[in-house]
C-alpha positions as CSV (number, residue, x, y, z in Angstrom):
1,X,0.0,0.0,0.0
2,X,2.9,2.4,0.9
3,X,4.0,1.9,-2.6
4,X,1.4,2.8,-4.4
5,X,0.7,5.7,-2.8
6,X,4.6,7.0,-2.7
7,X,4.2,6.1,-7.0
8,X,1.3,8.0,-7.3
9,X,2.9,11.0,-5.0
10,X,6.0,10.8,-7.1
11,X,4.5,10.0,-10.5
12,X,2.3,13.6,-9.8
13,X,5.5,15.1,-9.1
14,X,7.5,14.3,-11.9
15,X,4.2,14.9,-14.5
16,X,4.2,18.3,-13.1
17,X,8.0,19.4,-12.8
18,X,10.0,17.5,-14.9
19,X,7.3,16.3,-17.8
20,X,7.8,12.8,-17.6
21,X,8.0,11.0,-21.0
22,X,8.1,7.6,-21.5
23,X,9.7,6.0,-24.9
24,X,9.4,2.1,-25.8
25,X,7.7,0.9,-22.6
26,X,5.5,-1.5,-25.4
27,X,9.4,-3.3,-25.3
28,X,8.3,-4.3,-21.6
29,X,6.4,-7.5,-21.5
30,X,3.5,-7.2,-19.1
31,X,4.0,-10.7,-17.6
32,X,7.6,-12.0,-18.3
33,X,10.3,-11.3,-15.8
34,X,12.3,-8.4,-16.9
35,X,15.4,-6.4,-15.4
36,X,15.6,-3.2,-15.3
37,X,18.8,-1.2,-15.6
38,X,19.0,2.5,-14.9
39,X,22.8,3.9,-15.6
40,X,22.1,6.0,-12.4
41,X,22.6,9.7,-13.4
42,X,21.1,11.2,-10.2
43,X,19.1,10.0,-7.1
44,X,16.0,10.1,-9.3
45,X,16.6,6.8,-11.4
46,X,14.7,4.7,-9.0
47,X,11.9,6.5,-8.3
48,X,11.3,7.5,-12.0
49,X,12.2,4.1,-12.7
50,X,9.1,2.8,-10.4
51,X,6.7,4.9,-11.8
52,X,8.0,5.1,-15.8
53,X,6.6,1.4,-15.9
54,X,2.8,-0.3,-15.5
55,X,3.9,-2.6,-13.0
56,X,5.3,-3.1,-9.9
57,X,9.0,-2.7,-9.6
58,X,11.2,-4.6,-6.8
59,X,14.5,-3.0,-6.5
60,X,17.9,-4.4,-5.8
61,X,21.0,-3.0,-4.8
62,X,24.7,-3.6,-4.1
């Protein structure tokens, strides 16, 4: 529940202040496992990352 309500406080955030545009999420299979790779060029990548995509993201770092 905490996540979908922190994606739909980000996701408002970013529409608003950054204009969030997502290219080539059709590439994403809605059922398949997929990893997601962000080349980390600020702090943002994972929250944009979580709410770029349709489904639910479960992150993993070193």
């Amino acid at each position: 529940m905490i996540y979908v309500i922190a994606r739909k406080i980000v996701k408002t955030f970013l529409l608003i202040f950054n204009n969030l545009k997502v290219v080539g999420e059709e590439n994403i299979p809605s059922s398949a496992a997929v990893v997601l790779v962000a080349n980390h060029v600020s702090y943002w990548d994972p929250p944009v990352l979580g709410c770029a995509i349709r489904r639910k993201v479960h992150f993993m770092a070193k």
